[in-house]
LUMDRENPA-160953 format. One line per 4 residues: number of its first residue (from 1); their letters; for each residue z, x, y of C-alpha. Coordinates in nm, 2 decimals. Example, Ala and Ser with C-alpha at 12.3 -4.5 7.8 and 13.67 -1.06 7.14 Angstrom:
! LUMDRENPA-160953
1> as> 0.78,1.23,-0.45; 0.71,1.37,-0.11
END
This chain:
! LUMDRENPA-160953
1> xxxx> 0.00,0.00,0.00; -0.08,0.12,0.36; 0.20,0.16,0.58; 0.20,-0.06,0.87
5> xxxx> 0.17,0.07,1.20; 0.49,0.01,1.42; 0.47,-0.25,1.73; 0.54,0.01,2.01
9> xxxx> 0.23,0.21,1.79; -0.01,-0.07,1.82; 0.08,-0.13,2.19; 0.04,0.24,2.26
13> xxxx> -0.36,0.24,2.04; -0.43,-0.13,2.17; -0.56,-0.18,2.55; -0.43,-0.46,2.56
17> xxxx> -0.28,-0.57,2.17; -0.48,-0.90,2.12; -0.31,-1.19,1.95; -0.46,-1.47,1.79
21> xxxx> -0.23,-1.74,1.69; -0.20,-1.82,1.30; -0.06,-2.17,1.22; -0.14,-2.14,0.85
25> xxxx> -0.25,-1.87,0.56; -0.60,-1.96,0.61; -0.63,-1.87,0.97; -0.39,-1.54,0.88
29> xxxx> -0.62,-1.48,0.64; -0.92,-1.53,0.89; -0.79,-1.35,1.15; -0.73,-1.05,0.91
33> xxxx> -1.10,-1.07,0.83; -1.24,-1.07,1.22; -1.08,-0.70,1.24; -0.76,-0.79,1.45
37> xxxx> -0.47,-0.55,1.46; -0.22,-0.78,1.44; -0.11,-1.13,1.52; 0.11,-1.38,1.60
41> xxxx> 0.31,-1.70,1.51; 0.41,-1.94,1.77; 0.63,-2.24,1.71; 0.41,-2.50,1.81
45> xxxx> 0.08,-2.41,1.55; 0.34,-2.41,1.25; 0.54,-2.75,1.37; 0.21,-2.92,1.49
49> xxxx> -0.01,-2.81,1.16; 0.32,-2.82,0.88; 0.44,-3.14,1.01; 0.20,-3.33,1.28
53> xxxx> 0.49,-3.30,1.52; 0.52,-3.17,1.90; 0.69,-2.88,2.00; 0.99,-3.08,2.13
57> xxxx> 1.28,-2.88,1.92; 1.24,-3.09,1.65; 1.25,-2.86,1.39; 1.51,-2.57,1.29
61> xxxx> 1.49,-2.23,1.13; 1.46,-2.34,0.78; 1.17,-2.57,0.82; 0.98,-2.29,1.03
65> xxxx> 1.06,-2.03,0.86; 0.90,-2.16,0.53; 0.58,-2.20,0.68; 0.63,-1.89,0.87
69> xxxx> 0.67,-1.76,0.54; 0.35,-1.90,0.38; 0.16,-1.81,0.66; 0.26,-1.43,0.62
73> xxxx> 0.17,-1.41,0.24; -0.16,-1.43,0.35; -0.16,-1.09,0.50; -0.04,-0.75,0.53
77> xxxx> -0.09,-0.74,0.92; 0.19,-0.70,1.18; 0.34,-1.04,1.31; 0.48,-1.10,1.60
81> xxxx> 0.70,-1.41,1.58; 0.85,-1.71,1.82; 1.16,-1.73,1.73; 1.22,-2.03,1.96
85> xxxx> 1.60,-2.04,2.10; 1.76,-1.85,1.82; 1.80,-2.20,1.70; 2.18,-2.21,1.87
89> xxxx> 2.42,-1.96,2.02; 2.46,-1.58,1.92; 2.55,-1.63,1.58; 2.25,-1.86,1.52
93> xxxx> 2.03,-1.58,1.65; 2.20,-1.33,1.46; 2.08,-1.49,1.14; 1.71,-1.58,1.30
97> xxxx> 1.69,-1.21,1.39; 1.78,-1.14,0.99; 1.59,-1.39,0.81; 1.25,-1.30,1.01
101> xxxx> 1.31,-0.92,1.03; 1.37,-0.97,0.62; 1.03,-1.18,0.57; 0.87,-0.84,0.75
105> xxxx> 0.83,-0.94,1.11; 0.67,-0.59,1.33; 0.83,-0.85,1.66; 0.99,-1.14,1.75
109> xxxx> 1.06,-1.31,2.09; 1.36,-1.51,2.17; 1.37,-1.77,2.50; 1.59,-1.87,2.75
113> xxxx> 1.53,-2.29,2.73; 1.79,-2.48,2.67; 1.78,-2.65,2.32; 1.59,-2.85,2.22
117> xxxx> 1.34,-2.70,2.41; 0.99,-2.77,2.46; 0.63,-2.59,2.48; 0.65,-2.35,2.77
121> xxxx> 0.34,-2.54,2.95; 0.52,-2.88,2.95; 0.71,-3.03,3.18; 1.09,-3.14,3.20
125> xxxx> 1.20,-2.81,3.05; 1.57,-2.69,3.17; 1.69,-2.31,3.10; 2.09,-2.17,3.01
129> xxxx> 2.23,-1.97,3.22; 2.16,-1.60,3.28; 2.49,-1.46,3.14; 2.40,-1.70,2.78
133> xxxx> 2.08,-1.57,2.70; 2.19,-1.22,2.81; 2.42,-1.22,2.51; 2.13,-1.37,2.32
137> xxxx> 1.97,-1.10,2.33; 2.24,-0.84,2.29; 2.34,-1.03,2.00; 1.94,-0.99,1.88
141> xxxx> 1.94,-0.67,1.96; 2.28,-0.56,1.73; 2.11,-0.77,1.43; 1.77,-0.56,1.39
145> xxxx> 1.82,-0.37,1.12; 1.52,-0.12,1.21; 1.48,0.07,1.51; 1.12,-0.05,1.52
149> xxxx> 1.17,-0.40,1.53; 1.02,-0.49,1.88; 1.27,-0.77,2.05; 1.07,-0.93,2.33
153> xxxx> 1.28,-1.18,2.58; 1.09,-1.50,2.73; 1.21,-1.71,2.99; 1.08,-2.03,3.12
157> xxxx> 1.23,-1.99,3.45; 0.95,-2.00,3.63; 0.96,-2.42,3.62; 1.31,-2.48,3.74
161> xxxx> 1.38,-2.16,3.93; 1.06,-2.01,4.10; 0.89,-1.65,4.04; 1.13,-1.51,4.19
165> xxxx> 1.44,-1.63,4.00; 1.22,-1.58,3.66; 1.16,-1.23,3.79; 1.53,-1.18,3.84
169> xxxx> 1.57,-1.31,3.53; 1.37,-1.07,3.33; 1.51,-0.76,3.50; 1.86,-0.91,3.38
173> xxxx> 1.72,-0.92,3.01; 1.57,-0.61,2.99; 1.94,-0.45,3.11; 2.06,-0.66,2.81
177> xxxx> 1.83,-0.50,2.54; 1.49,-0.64,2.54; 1.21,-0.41,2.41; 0.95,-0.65,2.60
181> xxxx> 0.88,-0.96,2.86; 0.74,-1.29,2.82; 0.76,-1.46,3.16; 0.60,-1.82,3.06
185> xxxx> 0.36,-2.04,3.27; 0.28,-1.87,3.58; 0.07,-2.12,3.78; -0.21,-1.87,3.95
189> xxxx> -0.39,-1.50,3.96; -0.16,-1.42,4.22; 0.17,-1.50,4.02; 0.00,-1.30,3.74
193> xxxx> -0.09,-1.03,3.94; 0.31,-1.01,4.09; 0.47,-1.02,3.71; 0.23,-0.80,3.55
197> xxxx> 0.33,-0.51,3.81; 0.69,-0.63,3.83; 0.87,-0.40,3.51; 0.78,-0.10,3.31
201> xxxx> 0.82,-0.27,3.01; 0.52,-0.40,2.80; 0.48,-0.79,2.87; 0.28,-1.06,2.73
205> xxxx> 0.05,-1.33,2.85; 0.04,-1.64,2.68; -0.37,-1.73,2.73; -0.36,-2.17,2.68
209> xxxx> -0.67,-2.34,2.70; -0.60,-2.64,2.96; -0.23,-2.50,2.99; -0.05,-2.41,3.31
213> xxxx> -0.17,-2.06,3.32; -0.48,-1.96,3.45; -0.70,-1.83,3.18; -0.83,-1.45,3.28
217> xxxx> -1.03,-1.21,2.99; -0.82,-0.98,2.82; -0.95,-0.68,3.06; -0.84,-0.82,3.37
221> xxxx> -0.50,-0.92,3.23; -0.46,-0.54,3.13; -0.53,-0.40,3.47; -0.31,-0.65,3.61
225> xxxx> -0.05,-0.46,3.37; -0.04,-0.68,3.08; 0.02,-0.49,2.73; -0.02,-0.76,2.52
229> xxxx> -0.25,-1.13,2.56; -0.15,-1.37,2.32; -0.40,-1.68,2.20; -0.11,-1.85,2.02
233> xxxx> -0.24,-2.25,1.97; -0.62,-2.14,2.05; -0.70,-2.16,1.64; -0.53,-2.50,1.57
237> xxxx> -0.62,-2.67,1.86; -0.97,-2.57,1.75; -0.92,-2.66,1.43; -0.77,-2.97,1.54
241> xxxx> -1.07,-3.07,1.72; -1.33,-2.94,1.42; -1.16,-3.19,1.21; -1.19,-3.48,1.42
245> xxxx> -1.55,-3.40,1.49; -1.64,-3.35,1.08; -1.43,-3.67,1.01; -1.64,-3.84,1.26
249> xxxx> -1.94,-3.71,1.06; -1.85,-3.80,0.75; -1.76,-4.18,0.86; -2.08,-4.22,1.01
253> xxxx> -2.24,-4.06,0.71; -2.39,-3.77,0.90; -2.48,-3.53,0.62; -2.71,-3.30,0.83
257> xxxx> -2.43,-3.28,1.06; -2.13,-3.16,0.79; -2.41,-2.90,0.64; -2.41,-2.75,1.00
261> xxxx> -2.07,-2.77,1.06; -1.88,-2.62,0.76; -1.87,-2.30,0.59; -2.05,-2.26,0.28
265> xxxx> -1.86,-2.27,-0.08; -1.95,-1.93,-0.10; -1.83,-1.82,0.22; -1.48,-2.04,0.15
269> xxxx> -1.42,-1.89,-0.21; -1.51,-1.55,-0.06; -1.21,-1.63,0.25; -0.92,-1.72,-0.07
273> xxxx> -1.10,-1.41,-0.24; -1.24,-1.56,-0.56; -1.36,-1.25,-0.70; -1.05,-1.09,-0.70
277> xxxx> -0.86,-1.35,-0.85; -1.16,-1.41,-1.12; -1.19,-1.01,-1.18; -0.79,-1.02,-1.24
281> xxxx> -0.82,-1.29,-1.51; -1.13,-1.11,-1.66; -0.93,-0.79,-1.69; -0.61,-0.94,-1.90
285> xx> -0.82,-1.20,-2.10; -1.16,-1.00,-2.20
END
């Protein structure tokens, strides 16, 4: 087996890291075939895809975590992973910090939202108070049990306190022990521009189609001083709108229409790796 390349080793090779979103092992398994480096899992792919539900806080570690866990036997690659609130207060986070860094998470990123909390580009979000994520992420920080595993911060501050109070915010959490910054929803170029010069730490930008954020190509987001862009619902809500479109097709019995639409049989059984498996059986049984 090849050794995986640490986090702070991919950010230091990649210009910026790009991260496509994985909500289950097909698309990890896709995303491994494009030639990415790495990518990531985001709370609302595996709640919206595992269980049709909105990224509202309606689901806890356990039930992410098991598709977080199917998703990652697809692939080898390094994962950066949402782990939402901690799911509770330091000792909650302690474990989250565990469980994930024992599945084989490269990087996982903690936020500052009160629970439950909601998708950072919807509205009605509230945040805890400085001092209680700061001992978030101390308490994240003491659970790693390898110097490589990269602990990013978040804060949705930006919504209820301004730029500049989520900008305060961040310099606060990377005092505590973040590795990294994740400063959620900023509204225009200018906002990027101001956060992506604003620490020496690497930081992510979270790239949603018909989100809050405006959406910039991954070069410009890097010389505004971005290390990492992340595309974390791009694939599902793509493959969200794939199915309604070839569902529409096959109700109206548009057969020309499905041909053009969906990958071959051979192209599918050559994605779950067929041969492999069928090689394998010929090797034990011939």
């Amino acid at each position: 087996m090849k050794t995986k390349p640490t986090w702070r080793e991919l950010l230091a090779r990649e210009k910026p890291l790009v991260l496509p979103g994985a909500h289950d092992a097909l698309s990890a398994r896709l995303i491994e075939m494009a030639g990415f480096p790495a990518y990531v899992i985001g709370g609302y792919p595996v709640v919206g895809a595992r269980y049709a539900l909105p990224d509202i806080g309606l689901c806890a570690l356990g039930e992410i975590a098991a598709g977080i866990r199917d998703i990652m036997s697809a692939t080898d690659l390094p994962v950066l992973i949402d782990a939402d609130t901690g799911y509770g207060d330091v000792k909650n986070v302690t474990r989250t910090i565990q469980v994930y860094e024992a599945m084989g998470a490269s990087s996982i990123f903690i936020e500052d939202q009160v629970s439950p909390k909601r998708c950072g580009h919807m509205d009605g979000k509230s945040v805890v108070p400085v001092e209680a994520m700061e001992q978030k992420i101390r308490a994240a920080a003491a659970a790693r049990r390898s110097k490589d595993t990269f602990l990013i911060a978040r804060t949705d501050a930006r919504a209820t306190e301004g730029l500049d109070g989520a900008l305060r915010r961040g310099e606060r959490y990377v005092r505590a022990g973040a590795d990294g910054l994740f400063v959620e929803a900023p509204l225009t170029v200018k906002e990027l521009e101001t956060i992506g010069k604003a620490f020496d730490v690497p930081q992510f930008c979270n790239m949603l189609t018909s989100g809050k954020t405006p959406i910039l190509t991954h070069r410009e987001l890097r010389e505004m001083g971005f290390a990492m862009v992340v595309h974390g619902i791009t694939l599902v809500m793509g493959i969200a709108r794939a199915m309604k479109d070839m569902l529409a097709d096959i109700r109206n019995d548009n057969a020309q229409a499905i041909a053009a639409r969906a990958a071959t049989f051979d192209e599918f059984k050559q994605i779950t790796r067929f041969n492999e498996w069928v090689a394998l059986e010929d090797r034990f049984n011939g």
